[in-house]
N, C-alpha and C positions, 0 to 999 in steps of 0.2 A: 379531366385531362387524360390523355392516353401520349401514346407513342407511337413513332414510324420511322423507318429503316430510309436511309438516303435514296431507296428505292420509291418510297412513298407505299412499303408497304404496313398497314399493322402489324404492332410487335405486341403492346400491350395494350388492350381495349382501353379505352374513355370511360373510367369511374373514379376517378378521383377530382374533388373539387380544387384541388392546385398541389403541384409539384414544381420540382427544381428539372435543372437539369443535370445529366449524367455525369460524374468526375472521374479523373484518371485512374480510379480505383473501382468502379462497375458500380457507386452507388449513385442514387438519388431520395431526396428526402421528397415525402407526400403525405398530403392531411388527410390522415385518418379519419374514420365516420366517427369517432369520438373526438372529431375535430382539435386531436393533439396530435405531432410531427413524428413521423419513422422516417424509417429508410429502406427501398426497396432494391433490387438487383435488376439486371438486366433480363431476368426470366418472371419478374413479377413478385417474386418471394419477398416475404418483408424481412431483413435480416436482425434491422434492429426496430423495435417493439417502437409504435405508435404512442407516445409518454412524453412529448417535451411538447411546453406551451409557444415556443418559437424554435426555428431551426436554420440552419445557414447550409449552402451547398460544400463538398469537401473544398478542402483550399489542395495544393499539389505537397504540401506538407502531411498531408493525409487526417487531417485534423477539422472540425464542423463545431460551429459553434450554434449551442444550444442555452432555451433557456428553463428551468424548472423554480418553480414555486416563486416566480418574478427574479430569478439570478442567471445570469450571465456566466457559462465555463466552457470548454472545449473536450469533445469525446473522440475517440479511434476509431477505425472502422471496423470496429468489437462493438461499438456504444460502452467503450470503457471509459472514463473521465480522467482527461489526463492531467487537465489543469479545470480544477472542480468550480462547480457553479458557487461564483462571491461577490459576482461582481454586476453593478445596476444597470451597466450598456455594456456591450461590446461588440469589435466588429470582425469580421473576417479578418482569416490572415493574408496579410498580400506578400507581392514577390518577395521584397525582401526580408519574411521571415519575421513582420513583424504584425500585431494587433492591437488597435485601439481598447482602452478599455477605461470606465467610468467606476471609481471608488464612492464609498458609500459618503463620504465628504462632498461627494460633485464633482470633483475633479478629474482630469481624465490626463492618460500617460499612453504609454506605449509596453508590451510585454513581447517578449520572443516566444516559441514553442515549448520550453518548459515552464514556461510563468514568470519568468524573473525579469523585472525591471531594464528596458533599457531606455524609456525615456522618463522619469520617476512622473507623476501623476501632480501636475502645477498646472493644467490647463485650462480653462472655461468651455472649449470645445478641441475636439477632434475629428479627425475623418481618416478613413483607411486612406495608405496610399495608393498614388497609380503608376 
């Protein structure tokens, strides 16, 4: 996969085997040749290191969820972890601020951008909202 400009011209050549797309913060996540997820800029540079076994595009909270060592948590666009990988599913954050997310019980709840609970974790299934 590569990139092109609303012009249709090349920005980024075609070598990567799958990418995201661009968020309101200049990144995007692509699968590294060590076939683990980073995130690159609008110039090609990879800002943050190719290292997570799954990855999510930014949400407009500015926040990507990632997965390492089979866990679910959310990083900045530092690749700083702001709500640390704990968790067996999770999903993007949606508009309203919030994200699904799967306890090691099976159960699944809802969490805000700092991690804290706002729909407590009693559910058999979830899905982000729309």
């Amino acid at each position: 996969m590569g990139f092109k400009d609303t012009n249709g011209k090349v920005k980024l050549k075609a070598k990567y085997s799958n990418a995201g797309t661009f968020s309101s913060n200049g990144l995007t996540k692509v699968l590294g040749e060590n076939h683990l997820w980073g995130y690159m800029n609008y110039q090609g540079e990879m800002v943050i290191d190719a290292k997570f076994e799954g990855a999510g595009d930014f949400a407009d909270n500015g926040l990507a969820r990632v997965c390492v060592g089979g866990k679910y948590g959310y990083i900045n666009k530092k690749g700083k972890y702001v709500i640390k990988a704990q968790y067996k599913e999770a999903g993007d954050f949606a508009d309203n601020g919030l994200a699904f997310i799967k306890e090691k019980d099976g159960l699944y709840g809802y969490i805000d951008v700092n991690g804290k609970y706002k729909i407590k974790p009693e559910y058999r299934e979830a899905y982000t909202f729309g």
